[in-house]
FIKEVEX-652638 format. One record per atom (N, C-alpha, C): residue number from 1; residue in three letters; x, y, z. Coordinates in Angstrom, 2 decimals, always signed. Layout:
<rs>
pos,code,c1,c2,c3
NUM,ALA,X,Y,Z;
...
</rs>
This chain:
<rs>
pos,code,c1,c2,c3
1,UNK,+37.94,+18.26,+4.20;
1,UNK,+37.66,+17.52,+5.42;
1,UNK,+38.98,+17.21,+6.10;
2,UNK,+39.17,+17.67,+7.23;
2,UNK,+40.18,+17.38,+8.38;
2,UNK,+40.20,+16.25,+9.49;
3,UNK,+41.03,+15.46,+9.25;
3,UNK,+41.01,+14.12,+10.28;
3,UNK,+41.06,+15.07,+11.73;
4,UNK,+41.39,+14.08,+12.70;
4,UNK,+42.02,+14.27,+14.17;
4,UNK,+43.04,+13.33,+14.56;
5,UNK,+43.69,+14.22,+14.96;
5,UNK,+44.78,+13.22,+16.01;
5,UNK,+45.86,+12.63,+14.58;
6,UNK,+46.40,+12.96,+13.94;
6,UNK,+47.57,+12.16,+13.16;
6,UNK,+48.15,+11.43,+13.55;
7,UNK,+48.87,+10.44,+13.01;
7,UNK,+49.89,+9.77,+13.86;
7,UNK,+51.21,+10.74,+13.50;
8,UNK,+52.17,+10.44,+13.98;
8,UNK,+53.41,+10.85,+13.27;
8,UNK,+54.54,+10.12,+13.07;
9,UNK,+55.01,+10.41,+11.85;
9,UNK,+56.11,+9.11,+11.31;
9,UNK,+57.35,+10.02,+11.60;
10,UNK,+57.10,+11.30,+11.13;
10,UNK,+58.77,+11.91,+11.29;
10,UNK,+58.53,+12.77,+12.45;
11,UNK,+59.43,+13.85,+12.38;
11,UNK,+59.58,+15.08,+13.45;
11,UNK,+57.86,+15.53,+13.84;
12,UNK,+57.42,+15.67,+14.56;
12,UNK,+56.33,+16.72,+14.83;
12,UNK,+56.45,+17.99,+14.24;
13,UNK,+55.61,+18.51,+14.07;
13,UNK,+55.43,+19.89,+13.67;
13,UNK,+55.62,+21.05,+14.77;
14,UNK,+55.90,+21.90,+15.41;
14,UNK,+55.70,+22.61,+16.87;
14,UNK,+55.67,+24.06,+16.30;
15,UNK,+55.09,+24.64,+16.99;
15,UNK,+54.92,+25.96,+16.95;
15,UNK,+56.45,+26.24,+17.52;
16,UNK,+56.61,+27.60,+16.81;
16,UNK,+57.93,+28.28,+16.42;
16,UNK,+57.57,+29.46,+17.52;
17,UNK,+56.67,+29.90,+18.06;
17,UNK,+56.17,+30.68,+18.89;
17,UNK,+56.15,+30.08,+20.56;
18,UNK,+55.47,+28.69,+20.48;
18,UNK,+55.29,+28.72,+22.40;
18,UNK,+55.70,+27.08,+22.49;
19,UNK,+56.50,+26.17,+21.24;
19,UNK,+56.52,+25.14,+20.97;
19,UNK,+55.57,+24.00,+21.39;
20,UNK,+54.47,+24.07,+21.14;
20,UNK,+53.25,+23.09,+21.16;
20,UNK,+53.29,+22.37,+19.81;
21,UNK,+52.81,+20.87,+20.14;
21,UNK,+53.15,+20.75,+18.86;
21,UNK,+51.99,+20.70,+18.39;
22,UNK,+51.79,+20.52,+16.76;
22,UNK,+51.05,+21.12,+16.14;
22,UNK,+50.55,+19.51,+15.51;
23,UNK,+49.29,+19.31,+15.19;
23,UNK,+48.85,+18.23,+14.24;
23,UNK,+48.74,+18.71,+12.99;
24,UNK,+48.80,+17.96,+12.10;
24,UNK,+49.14,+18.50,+10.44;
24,UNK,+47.42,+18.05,+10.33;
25,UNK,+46.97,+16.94,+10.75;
25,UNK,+45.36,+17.22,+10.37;
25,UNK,+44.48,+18.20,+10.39;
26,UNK,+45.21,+18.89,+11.55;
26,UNK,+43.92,+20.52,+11.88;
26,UNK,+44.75,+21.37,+10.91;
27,UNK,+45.02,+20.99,+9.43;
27,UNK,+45.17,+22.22,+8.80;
27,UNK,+44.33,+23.32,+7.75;
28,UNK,+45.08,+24.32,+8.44;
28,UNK,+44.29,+25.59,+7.34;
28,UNK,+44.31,+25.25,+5.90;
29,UNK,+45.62,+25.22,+5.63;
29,UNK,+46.25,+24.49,+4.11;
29,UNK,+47.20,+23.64,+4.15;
30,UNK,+47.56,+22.96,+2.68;
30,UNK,+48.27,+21.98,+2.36;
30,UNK,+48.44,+21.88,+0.80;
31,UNK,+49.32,+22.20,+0.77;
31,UNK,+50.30,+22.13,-0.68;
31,UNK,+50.88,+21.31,-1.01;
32,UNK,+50.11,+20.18,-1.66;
32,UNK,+50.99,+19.01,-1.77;
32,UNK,+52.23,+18.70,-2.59;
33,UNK,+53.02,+18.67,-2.37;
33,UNK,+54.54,+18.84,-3.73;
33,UNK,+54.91,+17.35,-4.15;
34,UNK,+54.28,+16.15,-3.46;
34,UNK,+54.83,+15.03,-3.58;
34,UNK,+53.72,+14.28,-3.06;
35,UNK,+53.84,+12.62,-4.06;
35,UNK,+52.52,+12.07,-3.48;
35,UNK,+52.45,+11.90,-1.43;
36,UNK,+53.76,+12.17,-1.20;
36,UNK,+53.97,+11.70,+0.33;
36,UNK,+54.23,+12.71,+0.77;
37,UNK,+54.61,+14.41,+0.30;
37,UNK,+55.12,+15.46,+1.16;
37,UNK,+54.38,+16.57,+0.70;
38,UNK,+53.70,+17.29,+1.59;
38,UNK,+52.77,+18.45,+1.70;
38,UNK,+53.17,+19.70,+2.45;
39,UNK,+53.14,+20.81,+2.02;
39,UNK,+53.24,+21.80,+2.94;
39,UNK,+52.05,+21.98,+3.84;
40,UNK,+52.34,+21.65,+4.77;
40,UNK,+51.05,+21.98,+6.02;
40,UNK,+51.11,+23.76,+6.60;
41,UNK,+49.75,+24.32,+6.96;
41,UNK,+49.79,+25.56,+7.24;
41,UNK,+48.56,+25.20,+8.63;
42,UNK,+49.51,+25.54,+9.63;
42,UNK,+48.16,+25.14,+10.59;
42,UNK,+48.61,+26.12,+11.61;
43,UNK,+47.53,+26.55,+12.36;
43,UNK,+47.15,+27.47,+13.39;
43,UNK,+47.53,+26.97,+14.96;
44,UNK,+48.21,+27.34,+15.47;
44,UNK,+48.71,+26.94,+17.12;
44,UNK,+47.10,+26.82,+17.78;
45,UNK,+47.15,+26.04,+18.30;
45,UNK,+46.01,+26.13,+19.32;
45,UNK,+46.05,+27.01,+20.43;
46,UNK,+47.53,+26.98,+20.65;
46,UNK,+47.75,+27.87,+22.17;
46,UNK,+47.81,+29.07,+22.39;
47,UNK,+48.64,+29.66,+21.25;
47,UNK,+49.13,+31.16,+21.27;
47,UNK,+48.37,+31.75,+19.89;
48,UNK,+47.52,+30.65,+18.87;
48,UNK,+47.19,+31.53,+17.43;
48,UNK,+48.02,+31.96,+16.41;
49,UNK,+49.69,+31.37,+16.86;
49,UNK,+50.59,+31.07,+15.91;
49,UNK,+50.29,+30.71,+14.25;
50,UNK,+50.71,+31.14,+13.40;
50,UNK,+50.24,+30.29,+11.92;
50,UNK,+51.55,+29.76,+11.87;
51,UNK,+51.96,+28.48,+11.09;
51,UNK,+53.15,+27.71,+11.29;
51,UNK,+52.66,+27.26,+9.76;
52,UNK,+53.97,+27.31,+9.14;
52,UNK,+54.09,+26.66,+7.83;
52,UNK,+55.28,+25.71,+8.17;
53,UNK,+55.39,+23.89,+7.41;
53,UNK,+56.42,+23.25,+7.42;
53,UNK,+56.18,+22.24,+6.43;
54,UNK,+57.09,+21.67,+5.85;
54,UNK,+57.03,+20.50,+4.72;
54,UNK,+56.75,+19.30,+5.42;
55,UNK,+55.95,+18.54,+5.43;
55,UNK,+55.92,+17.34,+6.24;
55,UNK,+55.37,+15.95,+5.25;
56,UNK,+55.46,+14.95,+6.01;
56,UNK,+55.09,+13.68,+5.30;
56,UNK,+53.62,+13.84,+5.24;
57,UNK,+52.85,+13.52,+4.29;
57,UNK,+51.31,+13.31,+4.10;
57,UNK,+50.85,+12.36,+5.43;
58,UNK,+50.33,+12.52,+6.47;
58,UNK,+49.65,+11.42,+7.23;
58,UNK,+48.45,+10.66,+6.59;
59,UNK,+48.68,+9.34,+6.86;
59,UNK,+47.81,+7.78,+6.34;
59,UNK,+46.45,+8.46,+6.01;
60,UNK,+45.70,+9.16,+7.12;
60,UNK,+44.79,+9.65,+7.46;
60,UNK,+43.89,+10.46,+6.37;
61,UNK,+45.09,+10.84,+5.89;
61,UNK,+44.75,+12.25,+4.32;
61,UNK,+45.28,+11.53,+3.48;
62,UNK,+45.84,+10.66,+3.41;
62,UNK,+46.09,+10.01,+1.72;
62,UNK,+45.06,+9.88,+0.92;
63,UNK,+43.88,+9.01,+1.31;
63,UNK,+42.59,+8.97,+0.75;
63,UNK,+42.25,+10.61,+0.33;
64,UNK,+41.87,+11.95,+1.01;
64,UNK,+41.32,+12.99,+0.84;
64,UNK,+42.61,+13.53,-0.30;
65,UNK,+43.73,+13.14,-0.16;
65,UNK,+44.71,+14.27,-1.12;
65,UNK,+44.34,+12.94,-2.63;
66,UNK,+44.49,+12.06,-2.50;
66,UNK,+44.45,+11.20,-3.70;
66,UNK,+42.60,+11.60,-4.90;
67,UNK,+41.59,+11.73,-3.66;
67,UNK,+40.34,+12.44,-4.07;
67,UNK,+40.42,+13.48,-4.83;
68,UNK,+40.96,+14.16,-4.18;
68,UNK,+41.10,+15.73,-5.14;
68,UNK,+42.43,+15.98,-5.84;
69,UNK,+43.32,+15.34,-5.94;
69,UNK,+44.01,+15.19,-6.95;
69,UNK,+42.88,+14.81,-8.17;
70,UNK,+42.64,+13.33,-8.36;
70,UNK,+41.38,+13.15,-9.21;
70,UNK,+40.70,+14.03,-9.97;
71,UNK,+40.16,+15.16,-8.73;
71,UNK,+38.67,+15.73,-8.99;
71,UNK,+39.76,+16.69,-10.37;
72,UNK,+40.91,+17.18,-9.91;
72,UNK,+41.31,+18.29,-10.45;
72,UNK,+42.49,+17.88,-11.79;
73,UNK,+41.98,+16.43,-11.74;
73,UNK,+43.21,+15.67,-13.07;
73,UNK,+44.53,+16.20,-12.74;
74,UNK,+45.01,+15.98,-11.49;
74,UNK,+46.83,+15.93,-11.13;
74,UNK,+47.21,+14.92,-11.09;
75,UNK,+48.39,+14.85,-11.64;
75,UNK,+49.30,+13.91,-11.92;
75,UNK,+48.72,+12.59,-11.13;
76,UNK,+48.92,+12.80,-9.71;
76,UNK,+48.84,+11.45,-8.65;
76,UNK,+47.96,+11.12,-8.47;
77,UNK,+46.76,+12.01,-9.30;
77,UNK,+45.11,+11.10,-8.74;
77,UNK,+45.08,+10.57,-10.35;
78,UNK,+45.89,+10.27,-11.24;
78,UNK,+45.28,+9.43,-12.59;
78,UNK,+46.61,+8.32,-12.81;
79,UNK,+46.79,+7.58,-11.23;
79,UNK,+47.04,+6.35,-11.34;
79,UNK,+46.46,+5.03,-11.80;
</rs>
């Protein structure tokens, strides 16, 4: 499940193609490496760009990444 609209704490994400920026909620994937930093893989809206970048987890998905951590017994969901 994908929020809308993130907030953003650090840099934006932007397409590397037509620089739009990109929300880390509309993502394809997310690789989480840290309870707070995820690789986001998300699709340009404008041009159909795919954009990979390391970014901070938004508030929004903490709840959904902490869930399935859980479901899958990782480290950060058996706080």
């Amino acid at each position: 499940m994908q929020g809308k609209g993130c907030e953003m704490k650090s840099s934006p994400m932007v397409c590397p193609n037509c620089g739009t920026v990109l929300d880390v909620c509309a993502y394809q994937a997310m690789l989480v490496i840290s309870c707070d930093l995820a690789l986001f893989t998300v699709e340009c809206p404008k041009c159909n760009t795919i954009a990979s970048s390391i970014k901070p987890i938004p508030g929004q998905l903490q709840e959904e990444v902490h869930l399935a951590a859980r479901e899958v017994g990782a480290g950060m969901g058996c706080e």
